[in-house]
N, C-alpha and C positions, 0 to 999 in steps of 0.2 A: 554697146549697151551699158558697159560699167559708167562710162564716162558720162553719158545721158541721164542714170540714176543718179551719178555724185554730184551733178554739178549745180554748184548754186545758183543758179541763173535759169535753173530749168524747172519747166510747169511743175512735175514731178515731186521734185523735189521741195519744193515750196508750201505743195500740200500737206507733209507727213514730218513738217522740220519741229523739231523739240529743241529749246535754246540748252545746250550745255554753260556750265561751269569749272569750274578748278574739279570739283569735285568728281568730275570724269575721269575712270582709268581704261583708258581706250579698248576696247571691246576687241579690236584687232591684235591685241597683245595676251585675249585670250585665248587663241587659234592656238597657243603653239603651250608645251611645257617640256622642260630637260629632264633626259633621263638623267638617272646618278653621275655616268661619265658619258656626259655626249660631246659626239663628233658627227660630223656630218650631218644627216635628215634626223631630224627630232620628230617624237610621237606627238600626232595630234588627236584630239578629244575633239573634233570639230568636223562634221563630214566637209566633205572635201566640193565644197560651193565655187570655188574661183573657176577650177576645171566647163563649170561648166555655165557661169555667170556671165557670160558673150553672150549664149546665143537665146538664155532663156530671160521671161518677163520677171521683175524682181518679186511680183508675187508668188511665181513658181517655186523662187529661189527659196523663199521663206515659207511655202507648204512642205516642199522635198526636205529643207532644212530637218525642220520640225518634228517633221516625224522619225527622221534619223537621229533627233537629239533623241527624243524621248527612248524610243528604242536600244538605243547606246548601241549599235549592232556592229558603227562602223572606224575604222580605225586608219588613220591617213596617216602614209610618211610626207613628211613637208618639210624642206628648206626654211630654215628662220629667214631668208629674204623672200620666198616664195610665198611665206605665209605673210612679211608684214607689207607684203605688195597688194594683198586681199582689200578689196577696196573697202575703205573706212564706213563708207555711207551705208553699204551693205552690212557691216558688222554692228552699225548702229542702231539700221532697221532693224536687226533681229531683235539686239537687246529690250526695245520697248515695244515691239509686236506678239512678243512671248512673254506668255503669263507668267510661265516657271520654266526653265532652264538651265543648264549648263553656265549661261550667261552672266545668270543674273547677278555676281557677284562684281562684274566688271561695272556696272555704275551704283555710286554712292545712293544709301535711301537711308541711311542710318542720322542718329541725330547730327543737327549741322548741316546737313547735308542740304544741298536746293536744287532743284532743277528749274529753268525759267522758262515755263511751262506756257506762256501766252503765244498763243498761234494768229493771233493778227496781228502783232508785231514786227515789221521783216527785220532779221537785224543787221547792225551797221558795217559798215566799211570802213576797216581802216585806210588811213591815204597810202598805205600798200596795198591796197584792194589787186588792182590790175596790177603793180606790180608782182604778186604773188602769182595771179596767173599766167604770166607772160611767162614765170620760169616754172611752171609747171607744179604749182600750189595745190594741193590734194585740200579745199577748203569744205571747212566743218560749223557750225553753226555755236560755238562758243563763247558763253557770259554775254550773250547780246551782239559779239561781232562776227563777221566774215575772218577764220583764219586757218591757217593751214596747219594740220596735223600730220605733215611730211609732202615732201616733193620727188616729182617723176624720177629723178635721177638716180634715187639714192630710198632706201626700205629705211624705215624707223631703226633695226639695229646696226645697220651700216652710219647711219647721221651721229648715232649713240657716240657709236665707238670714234665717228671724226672729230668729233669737238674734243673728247680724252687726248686724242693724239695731233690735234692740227686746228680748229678754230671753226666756231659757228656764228651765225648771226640770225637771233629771234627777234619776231616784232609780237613784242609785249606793251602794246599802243593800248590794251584794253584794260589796262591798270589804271588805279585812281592818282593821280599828281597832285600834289597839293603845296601852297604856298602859305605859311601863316608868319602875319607879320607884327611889327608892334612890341616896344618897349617891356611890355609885360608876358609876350609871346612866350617863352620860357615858363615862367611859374603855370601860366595857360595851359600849357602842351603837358607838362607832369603832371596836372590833376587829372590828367586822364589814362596815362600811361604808367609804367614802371621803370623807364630809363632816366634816368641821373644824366639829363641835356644839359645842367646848368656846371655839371662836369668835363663838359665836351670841349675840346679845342673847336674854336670857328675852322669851317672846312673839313670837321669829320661825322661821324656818323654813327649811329649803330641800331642793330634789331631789336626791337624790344615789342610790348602786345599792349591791346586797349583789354583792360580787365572790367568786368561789372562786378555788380557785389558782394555776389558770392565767391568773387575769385577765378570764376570762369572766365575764358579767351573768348575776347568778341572778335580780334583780329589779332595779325601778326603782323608787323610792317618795317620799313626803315624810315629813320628821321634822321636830318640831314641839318646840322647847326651851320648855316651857310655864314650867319654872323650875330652878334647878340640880338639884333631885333631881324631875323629872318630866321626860318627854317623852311627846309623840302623834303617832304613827306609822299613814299610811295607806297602805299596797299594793295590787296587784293581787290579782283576784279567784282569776285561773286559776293565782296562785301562791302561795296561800294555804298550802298542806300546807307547802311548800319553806320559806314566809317564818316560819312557825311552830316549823319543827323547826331551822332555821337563827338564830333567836332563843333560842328555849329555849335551843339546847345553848352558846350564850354564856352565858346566866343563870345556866346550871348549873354552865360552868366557872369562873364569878367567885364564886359562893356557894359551890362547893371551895375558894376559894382565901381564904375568910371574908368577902369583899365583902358589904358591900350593895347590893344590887340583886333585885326580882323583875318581872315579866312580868302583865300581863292583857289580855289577848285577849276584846275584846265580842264578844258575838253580836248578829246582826242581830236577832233576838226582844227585845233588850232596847235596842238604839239602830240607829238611823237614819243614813243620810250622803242629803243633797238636793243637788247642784249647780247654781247661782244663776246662770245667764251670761247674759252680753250688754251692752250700754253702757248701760240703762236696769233689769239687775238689782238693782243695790246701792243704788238710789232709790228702790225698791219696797221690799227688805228693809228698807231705814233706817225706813218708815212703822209696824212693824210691832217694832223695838228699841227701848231708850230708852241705847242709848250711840252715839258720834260716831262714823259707821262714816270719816268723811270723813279721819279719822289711822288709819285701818287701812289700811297699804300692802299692797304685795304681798308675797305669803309670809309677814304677819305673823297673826298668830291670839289670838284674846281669846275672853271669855266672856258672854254678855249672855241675857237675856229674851227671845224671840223671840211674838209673841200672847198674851204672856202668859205662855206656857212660861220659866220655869227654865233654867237651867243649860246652856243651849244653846252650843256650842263651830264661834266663826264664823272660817273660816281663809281669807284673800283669795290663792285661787286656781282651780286651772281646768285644763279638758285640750282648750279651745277654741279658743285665743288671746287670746280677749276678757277684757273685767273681768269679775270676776266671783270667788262663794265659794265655800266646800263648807262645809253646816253639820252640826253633828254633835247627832241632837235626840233625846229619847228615842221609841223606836218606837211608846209608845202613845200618843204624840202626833202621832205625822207626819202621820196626816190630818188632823187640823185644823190643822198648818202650813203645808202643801202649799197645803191649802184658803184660809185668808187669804192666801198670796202670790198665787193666782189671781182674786181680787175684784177688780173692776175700780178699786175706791177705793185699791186699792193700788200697780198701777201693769196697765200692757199684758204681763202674762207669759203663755206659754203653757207647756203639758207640751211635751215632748221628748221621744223615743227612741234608741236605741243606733245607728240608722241618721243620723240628724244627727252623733250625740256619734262615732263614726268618720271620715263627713267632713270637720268642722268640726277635729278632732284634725292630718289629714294637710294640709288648707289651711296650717296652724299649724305644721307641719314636727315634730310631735309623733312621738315612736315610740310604736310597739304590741310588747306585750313579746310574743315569739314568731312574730313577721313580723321586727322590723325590730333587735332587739337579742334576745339571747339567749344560752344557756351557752357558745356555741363564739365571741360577739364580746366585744371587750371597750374600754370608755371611749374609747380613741385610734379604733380601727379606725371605729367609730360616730362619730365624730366628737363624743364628748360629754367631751371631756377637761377640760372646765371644770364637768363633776363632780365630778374628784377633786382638791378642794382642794390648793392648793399647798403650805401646812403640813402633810399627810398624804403629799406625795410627799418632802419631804424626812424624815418621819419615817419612813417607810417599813415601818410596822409593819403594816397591812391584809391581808386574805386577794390576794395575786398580785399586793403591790405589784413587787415583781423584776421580774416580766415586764412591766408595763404604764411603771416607768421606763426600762426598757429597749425599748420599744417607743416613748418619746418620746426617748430617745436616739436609736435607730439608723433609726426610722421603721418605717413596716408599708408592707403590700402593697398593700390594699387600704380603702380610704375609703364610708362613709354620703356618698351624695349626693343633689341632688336632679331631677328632670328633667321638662321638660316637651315634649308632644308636638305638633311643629308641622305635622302632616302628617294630623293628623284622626286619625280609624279608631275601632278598638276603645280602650278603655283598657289600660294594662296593667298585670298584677295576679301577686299573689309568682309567682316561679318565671320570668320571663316573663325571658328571654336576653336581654343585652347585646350590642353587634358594635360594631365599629368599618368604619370607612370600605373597608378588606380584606377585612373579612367576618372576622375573627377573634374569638373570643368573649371580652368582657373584664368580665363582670361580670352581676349578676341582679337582677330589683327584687324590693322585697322588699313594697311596700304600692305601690296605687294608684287612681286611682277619677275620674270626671270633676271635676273643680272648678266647684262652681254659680258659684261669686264669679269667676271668670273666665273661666269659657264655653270652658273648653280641658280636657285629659287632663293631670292628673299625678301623675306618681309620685316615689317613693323606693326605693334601693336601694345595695347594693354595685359599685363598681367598681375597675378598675386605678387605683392612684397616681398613673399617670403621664396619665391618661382625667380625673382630678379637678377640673379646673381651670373654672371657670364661663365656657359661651359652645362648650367643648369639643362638636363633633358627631358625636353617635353615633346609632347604630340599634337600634329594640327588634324583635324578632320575636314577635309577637302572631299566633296562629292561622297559623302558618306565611308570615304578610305580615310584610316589614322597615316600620317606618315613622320616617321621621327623628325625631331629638328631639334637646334640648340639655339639657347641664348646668347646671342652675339653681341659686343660692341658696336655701337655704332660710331663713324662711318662706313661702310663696309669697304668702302675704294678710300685709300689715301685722297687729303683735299691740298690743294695746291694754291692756299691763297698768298697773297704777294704780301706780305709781311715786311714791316722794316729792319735791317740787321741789329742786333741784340748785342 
């Protein structure tokens, strides 16, 4: 029955699909939260649906749910693999079949926030479609494509913890790729961003955001200086329309003005993005190249052979913490790419899902655009001021440079921080109130979820300025409980990126 509910191919299922985004935090990662010091079966706030989701109709599942939610009557021991084994599709039905819930914190509604809510749309396949399910793809209906949010073999906190210690492989095919090219491509690309590219060595890289004019993040992305008149630009999935028409109409206005410069935009039908992580990915991949991946630091990007394939574009980076690439291969090769990184002659990799590639993102103090940055924050407030290049803040030409030097002059109100929960309980997840020691409300998380690598609750969120400072104790209110927490540094896990020696 599970497998009949989840599957995307089925009648079922087809009728009641809701397109997700980035902006999902998987609903099955709200089954479970750590006590103060857990070991073994952790408390669940979730009645206990998988027991008995075999043999009953999924509408069952979601009347009996329901009213065990509401009731709060009933209180499950569960295995962190037993719970992130609960089938996704089922955890997703709940989330948007229920009005108000325990739930409701696990999908984004807050501003920024999208869901791609067209139900005659089916959406796409990546050219890992069957691949995915040949190895047992638990696939979910995300940004418009077919992709998996973990695999049969392995629970979301087991995949977590494999890429930490041994190496994963995600297909992030549903990202925007972009090519922009043209003598004046440079001056182009910074009237739109905050990165200092015209500082960039050809062949490197870095993150930097499309800002609008008040200084808010319309997106977060990498740009890749391939050579003075190229660059390669990767973005967000669920910001794809934005990043598109916010591109172009730069294009358009430098080619008004006789520039050279034009724009192309792959489709996923015709190339591929893999993400390689973990301390033991780039020693697999190297088996499988015939260039020195050992001088490709981070953020730098080159071009090599990858099984054989061509033209394959390897960029040493990651939304994990760890080392690790993103390659860029053509799509009617990806399965047999995929497939050589997973032979065992090539190294210990496994698949991976969007439910690790979220965890492992917040351990890393990573933002998710639409939880944790978005059009109403901007660089300073997020704390990602070393964004925007210091040669861009004294030239002050970008979309909302005014406000954002002005907001590192005079200072803001409110700061991205990070926190953790030292008093057990639930986790807490966006929307989830701030207090201070008075009971006064000074702020809201914006991402959270348990930490497999540290066996505790943490989040990220906005707070008071004057609330910022690390060690600072405040209070989250989770399902109407306060529970202590502290203001943390972020990253929360050490990051492991491959640097060049100093």
């Amino acid at each position: 029955m599970l497998e009949r509910i989840a599957s995307p191919g089925s009648k079922a299922s087809h009728q009641q699909d809701v397109h997700y985004d980035d902006n999902v935090l998987y609903g099955i990662r709200s089954c479970f939260a750590f006590d103060s010091k857990p070991s073994g079966p952790i408390s669940c706030d979730i009645p206990n649906v998988a027991r008995n989701a075999v043999e009953c109709p999924a509408a069952n599942i979601l009347r009996h749910t329901r009213l065990l939610i509401c009731a709060q009557e009933v209180k499950v021991n569960r295995t962190i693999d037993a719970m992130q084994n609960l089938s996704v599709r089922c955890a997703s039905r709940l989330m948007r079949q229920r009005s108000t819930s325990v739930l409701a914190t696990t999908v984004a509604t807050g501003a920024g926030a999208r869901r791609h809510a067209s139900q005659s749309t089916a959406p796409s396949k990546t050219a890992l479609y069957e691949f995915h399910q040949k190895h047992g793809g638990k696939l979910v209906d995300f940004a418009g494509y077919w992709l998996p949010v973990q695999y049969s073999d392995q629970s979301i906190i087991k995949s977590h913890l494999y890429t930490r210690e041994h190496g994963s492989i995600f297909d992030v095919s549903h990202m925007l790729q972009t090519y922009v090219r043209g003598k004046d491509v440079i001056s182009c690309f910074e009237s739109i961003c905050t990165a200092d590219i015209k500082g960039l060595k050809n062949g490197t890289g870095t993150l930097t955001v499309f800002t609008n004019s008040a200084g808010g993040i319309l997106d977060d992305l990498i740009v890749n200086r391939v050579a003075d008149d190229l660059l390669y630009v990767v973005s967000n999935a669920s910001r794809k329309s934005v990043d598109m028409a916010n591109i172009s109409a730069a294009v358009a206005a430098f080619k008004a003005k006789g520039k050279d410069v034009s724009v192309e935009f792959l489709s996923s039908d015709d190339q591929s993005l893999l993400a390689v992580q973990g301390p033991k990915a780039v020693a697999a991949l190297q088996k499988l190249c015939t260039k020195d991946l050992s001088r490709l630091f981070f953020m730098n990007s080159t071009t090599d052979s990858i099984a054989g394939v061509d033209g394959c574009r390897i960029t040493r980076c990651g939304y994990t913490g760890e080392d690790g690439v993103e390659i860029s291969i053509p799509s009617a090769k990806a399965s047999e790419i995929a497939g050589a990184l997973l032979e065992p002659s090539t190294g210990q990799l496994k698949l991976a899902g969007l439910g690790a590639r979220d965890s492992l993102r917040l351990e890393a103090g990573l933002c998710l655009y639409g939880n944790d940055i978005d059009e109403t924050t901007s660089p300073v407030e997020a704390n990602l001021l070393w964004l925007v290049a210091k040669a861009r803040r004294v030239e002050n030409n970008f979309p909302g440079s005014n406000v954002i030097n002005a907001q590192i002059k005079n200072g803001v109100t409110r700061r991205r921080v990070g926190f953790k929960m030292e008093s057990g309980g639930a986790p807490a997840r966006q929307h989830v109130e701030i207090y201070d020691n008075e009971q006064q409300k000074v702020g809201e998380i914006t991402s959270g979820c348990p930490s497999p690598c540290l066996q505790q609750n943490v989040a990220m969120g906005y707070i008071r300025e004057e609330y910022k400072k690390p060690g600072t104790e405040i209070m989250l209110k989770v399902r109407d409980k306060h529970y202590h927490s502290v203001v943390t540094k972020m990253p929360f896990v050490a990051t492991h990126y491959y640097q060049p020696p100093k």
